[in-house]
Every structure is written in structure tokens, then in C-alpha cells.
Phi, psi and omega in degrees: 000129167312154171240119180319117167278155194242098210308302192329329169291337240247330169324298214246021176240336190295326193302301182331287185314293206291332191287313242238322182286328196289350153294326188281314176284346172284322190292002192257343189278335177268329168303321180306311200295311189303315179307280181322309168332316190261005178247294179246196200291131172292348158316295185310305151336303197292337173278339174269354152303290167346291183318278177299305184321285203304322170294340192279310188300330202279342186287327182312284156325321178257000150279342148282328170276307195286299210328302185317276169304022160252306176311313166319288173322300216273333175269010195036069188270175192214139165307125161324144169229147181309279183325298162305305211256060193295310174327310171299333166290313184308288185308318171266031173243359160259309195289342165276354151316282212314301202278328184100008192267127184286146176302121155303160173265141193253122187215133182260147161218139194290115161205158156245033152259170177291123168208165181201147182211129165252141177223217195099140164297293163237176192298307173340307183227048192268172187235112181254097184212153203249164146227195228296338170327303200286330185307312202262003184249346158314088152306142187318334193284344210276328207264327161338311200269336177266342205262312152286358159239021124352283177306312187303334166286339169268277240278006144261019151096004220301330194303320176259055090301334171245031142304297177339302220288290176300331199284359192257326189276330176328306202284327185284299199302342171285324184273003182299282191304342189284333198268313169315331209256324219231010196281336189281326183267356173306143194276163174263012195290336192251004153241026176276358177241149176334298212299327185297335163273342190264306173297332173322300194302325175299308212277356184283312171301296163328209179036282169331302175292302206303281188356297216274348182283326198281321173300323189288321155339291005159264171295338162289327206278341198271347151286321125348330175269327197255342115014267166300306188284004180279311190272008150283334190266252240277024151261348159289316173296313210052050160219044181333312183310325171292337144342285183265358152266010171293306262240313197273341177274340189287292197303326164286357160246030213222308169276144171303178212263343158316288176321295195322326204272009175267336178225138149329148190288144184295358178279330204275346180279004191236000000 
């Protein structure tokens, strides 16, 4: 017999986890950097520090304050209405009984696949929005179980947590190219001996690698975030199942019309 995963664990290994890749992009920004340093003038390094510190705080600044209305802005979403989208009010005004979470502002945006994105700095000022797809292809336990694990995403930060997460791969692939782009104007005084040549070479491949190592670091962690919030979403429902035909109509409706006639409709699976 299997052994009962206990989501509250699965919560706090996912936390863990996600904590142990963001060490990792921090340990890949000091190596790069240091590698670089040492390849070329440390004057130079220092202004392209300089350089990535100020974008990165001002990207930090408008995606902390901003995000919610750059995400909205790019899908043309329009505020949820009480009337039209009564299922949808319902469903996050239980999952914010549930979760303890103040009601979010609700937003729609017209498409007819199922997708759904929560943003916001914090639960204060968070954002939910679905389309007009999930509304109308949605049964309620189904649009709950996505609206909770949404809600689960404010209510663990995941969103400045993976701002944090971008503005760090931001800073390596900048300081990649810039040292790739600008490595010919660099002085030469320090590569005419082995070693000067063997730090070059090292630090050109780091420069290559690190972007694509920060991205995949990038994408383990935002699985891992999404992870935690499936399990956070049914300690909000105490229903997985609603969840998990949410979870079945997305996928099925992601393959193709080949494919499809290979799996059962997510109703014929429970």
C-alpha cells in the first residue's frame, strides 16, 4: 500500500526546495562575477555591476508596485462583474473564507482557452483573473479548486518571490552579454601568460552557461512553486477532486484532436 502524502510536508519541502535553487542563482552570480573579474580589468566588472544593480532595483520597483497592472495591461483584462460572473465571485469569496486571505479584485479577460493568473505585491493587493474560457467550461468545485490554488499563490508570496527569482537571472544574462559583447575592448595585459589565457577561456564559457544554467534554476523553482500551491489549493478546498478535473480538462484541452481520442473526458475519469 502506498504512503499517504501529507500535503503540509509536501508544502514545506517544496519552500525548502525552492529556497536551495535560489542559492543556486545567487552562487552562479558570484561565481560569474568573480571569473569575470579576474579575466578582465576589475574597474570594468565594477561598472557593469553598478550598471545591473540600478536596473535590477528600478525592475524590482516597477514590478513590485506594477506587476498586477503590467499583467492585466498585456491580456486586456476588464474587471470582473458581480452579475455576469456570479460563480466566479462566489468561488473566491469562499476560497477567502477559507484561506483568511482578504478578496482579491477579479478580472476577466476574453479567450476560449482555460487559463487563469494571480499577481499583486501582496494579499492586500492582489489580482485574480480568469477567462471568459474557464467560466464557461468550468463546473464550480472545478473553478474553486483553480481559484484556490491561485489564492495559494498570494498567500505564499510566490509572486515576489519569483519577481526576486527574475530580476537574479536578469542580472547574470546581463552581465553575460555585456562582458561577451564588450570581451575585445577589454585590456590585454593579462592574456599573454597561460594562466590569463585559461582564465579567459573559463570565464567566456561561464558566460555562455551561466544565462542558460540561471534559466533552467528559473523553471525548476517556478515548478516547485506551482507544486506547493496544488497543495495549498486543497488544504484550502478539502476537496482534491475539484482540483483535479480542473487540472484534467486543462490538459485536454492542450492536446491535440489526435491525441484527445486516446484519453477520456475528465468527467468519465472519477
Amino acid at each position: 500500500m502506498a504512503e499517504r502524502i501529507n500535503f503540509r510536508d509536501d508544502i514545506r519541502n517544496n519552500k525548502i526546495k525552492s529556497f536551495l535553487l535560489m542559492i543556486i542563482v545567487f552562487v552562479v552570480i558570484i561565481v560569474l562575477g568573480g571569473l569575470i573579474a579576474m579575466a578582465v580589468d576589475p574597474a570594468y566588472f565594477f561598472v557593469v555591476t553598478i550598471f545591473a544593480t540600478i536596473f535590477s532595483l528600478v525592475y524590482i520597483w516597477v514590478g513590485y508596485y506594477y506587476s498586477d497592472k503590467i499583467a492585466l495591461a498585456s491580456v486586456n483584462a476588464k474587471p470582473a462583474s458581480r452579475e455576469r460572473h456570479r460563480m466566479f465571485f462566489r468561488a473566491a469569496e469562499n476560497m477567502s473564507l477559507a484561506s483568511g486571505l482578504p478578496m482579491p479584485k477579479l478580472y476577466v479577460m476574453d479567450s476560449s482557452e482555460i487559463n487563469a493568473f494571480a499577481s499583486g505585491r501582496n494579499p492586500e493587493n492582489a489580482v485574480i483573473c480568469v477567462t471568459t474560457g474557464a467560466l464557461e467550461k468550468f463546473e464550480k468545485d472545478e473553478l474553486e479548486g483553480v481559484i484556490a490554488h491561485e489564492m495559494s499563490h498570494i498567500a505564499n508570496y510566490d509572486i515576489r518571490f519569483m519577481t526576486l527569482v527574475a530580476v537574479l537571472v536578469g542580472m547574470i544574462s546581463i552581465i553575460a552579454q555585456m562582458f561577451l559583447r564588450n570581451l575585445w575592448f577589454a585590456s590585454n595585459d593579462d592574456r599573454d601568460s597561460k594562466a590569463g589565457v585559461v582564465i579567459m577561456i573559463v570565464a567566456v564559457i561561464a558566460a555562455i552557461l551561466a544565462p542558460i544554467v540561471a534559466q533552467l534554476v528559473q523553471l525548476a523553482i517556478s515548478r516547485k512553486r506551482e507544486f506547493g500551491a496544488d497543495s495549498t489549493a486543497v488544504q484550502f478546498t478539502r476537496y482534491p477532486p475539484g482540483l483535479r478535473k480542473a487540472l484534467e480538462k486543462i490538459k485536454y484541452e492542450h492536446v491535440d484532436d489526435k491525441e484527445k481520442r486516446k484519453f477520456p473526458k475528465a468527467e468519465d475519469t472519477l
